[in-house]
C-alpha positions, 0 to 999 in steps of 0.5 A, a space after each residue: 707237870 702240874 702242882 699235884 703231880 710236882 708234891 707227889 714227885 717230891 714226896 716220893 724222891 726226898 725220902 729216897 735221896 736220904 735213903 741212899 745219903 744213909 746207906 752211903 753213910 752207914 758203912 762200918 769204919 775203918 780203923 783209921 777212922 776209929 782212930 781218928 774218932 778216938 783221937 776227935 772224942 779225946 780232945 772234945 772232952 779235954 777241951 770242955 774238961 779245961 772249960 776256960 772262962 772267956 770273960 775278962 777279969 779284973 784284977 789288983 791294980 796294986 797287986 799287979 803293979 807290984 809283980 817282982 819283974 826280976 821274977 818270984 813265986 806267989 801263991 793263989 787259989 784260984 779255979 783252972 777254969 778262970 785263971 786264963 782270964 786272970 793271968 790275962 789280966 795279970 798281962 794286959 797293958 804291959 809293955 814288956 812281954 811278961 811270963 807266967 808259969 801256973 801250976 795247977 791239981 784238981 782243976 785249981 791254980 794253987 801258985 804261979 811263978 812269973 817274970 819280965 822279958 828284956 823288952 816288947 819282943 821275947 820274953 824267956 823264963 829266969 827259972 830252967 826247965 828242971 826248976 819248973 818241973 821241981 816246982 810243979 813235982 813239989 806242989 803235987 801239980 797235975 798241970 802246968 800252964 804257960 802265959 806270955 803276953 803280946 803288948 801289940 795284942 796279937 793273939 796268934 803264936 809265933 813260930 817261936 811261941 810254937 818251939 818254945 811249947 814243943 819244948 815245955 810240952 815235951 818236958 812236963 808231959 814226959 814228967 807226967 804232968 800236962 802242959 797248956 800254953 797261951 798267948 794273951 793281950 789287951 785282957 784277953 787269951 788264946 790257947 795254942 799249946 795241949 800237951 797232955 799225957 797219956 793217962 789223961 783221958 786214955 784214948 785206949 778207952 775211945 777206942 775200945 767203945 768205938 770198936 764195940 759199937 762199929 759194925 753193930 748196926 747201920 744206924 749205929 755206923 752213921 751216928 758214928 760218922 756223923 759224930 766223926 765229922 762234926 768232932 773231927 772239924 772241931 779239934 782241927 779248927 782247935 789244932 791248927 797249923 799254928 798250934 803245939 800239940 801232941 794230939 797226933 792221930 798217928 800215935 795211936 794206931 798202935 793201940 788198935 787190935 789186930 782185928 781189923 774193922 773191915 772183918 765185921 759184917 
């Protein structure tokens, strides 16, 4: 096959093998996948929603070295997108794990409640659950933050890690508050815990735009495969096996009409 004979079989067979790669990816999708999507677009927004600074900070020496290890509540007014990065400051180079309870509405930490652990292995908070909450209740708070740090700073959740946020998950969310919870060390901060209530970016609203546009066009259907994809990866790379969450796929077929996907030409 001479050179001229090779492009023209090229131009020709590039242009056909998308074709049949769009046709195959321009099906209508299912309702799991609408699901699916809805709960992938939900946690894509959530998480530029939080939009953590990943700098490190300085903080006040004096200040840092004077927090009441028997512990106390201290107001502050700092911004939700940097305050990760402050309490990690706030952490680095204890020996002891240390805990930190922030409270936060509009997108601004407005005080915090941290004390120390018996030693470089646990730490537990010296105020209840019910405390916490009234606390949070009192401030008008629409989120909670959790922070415990690693002295050997070793940013991955243990299994208890993991427990523990389940657990404060479940109680602030179920008192309409939601709930984030990060490990942190040597300055810097890992986010293993999303608990997020309902209202919080209602995934009704994903899935009732979802629904409109399936099936409107095969170009539509392959845009929402793509994105599909690409946001699916996204918050399973984020909700990992070593996470506490409950962005569960799940809970939401429920909020799917009884029409099903599969009915639209």
């Amino acid at each position: 096959m001479d050179s001229a004979t090779l492009i023209i079989v090229i131009i020709v067979l590039v242009p056909l093998l998308y074709l049949f790669y769009f046709w195959v990816n321009s099906e209508i999708l299912t309702d799991d996948e609408i699901n699916e999507l809805a709960c992938s677009q939900r946690f894509w927004d959530t998480y530029n929603y939080l939009g953590f600074t990943e700098s490190q900070f300085e903080v006040n020496k004096e200040f840092k070295s004077a927090l009441n290890k028997n512990g106390q509540l201290y107001n502050c007014n700092e911004s939700l997108n940097n305050f990760p990065a402050v309490a990690s400051a706030l952490l680095k180079g204890k020996k002891h794990e240390w805990i930190i309870f922030a409270f936060a509405r509009n997108k601004m930490v407005y005080s915090f409640y941290t004390n120390k652990g018996n030693d470089n292995q646990s730490v537990a908070p010296n105020l209840s659950s019910d405390y916490l909450n009234k606390i949070a209740k009192d401030g008008g708070a629409d989120m909670v933050l959790e922070f415990h740090n690693h002295p050997n700073a070793v940013l991955s959740a243990s299994q208890q890690d993991i427990i523990s946020a389940n657990y404060f998950g479940e109680i602030f969310t179920n008192n309409s508050l939601n709930f984030s919870a990060f490990v942190s060390g040597a300055g810097r901060f890992h986010q293993y815990g999303w608990w997020f209530t309902e209202t919080f970016c209602d995934i009704t609203n994903y899935l009732e735009r979802i629904k409109k546009e399936n099936g409107t066009s095969r170009i539509v259907n392959f845009d929402l495969r793509k994105e599909l994809k690409r946001k699916k990866y996204f918050k399973d790379f984020r909700l990992n096996s070593n996470s506490a969450h409950n962005f569960n796929v799940t809970l939401y077929n429920q909020r799917l009409s009884p029409t099903a996907s599969s009915n639209r030409s």
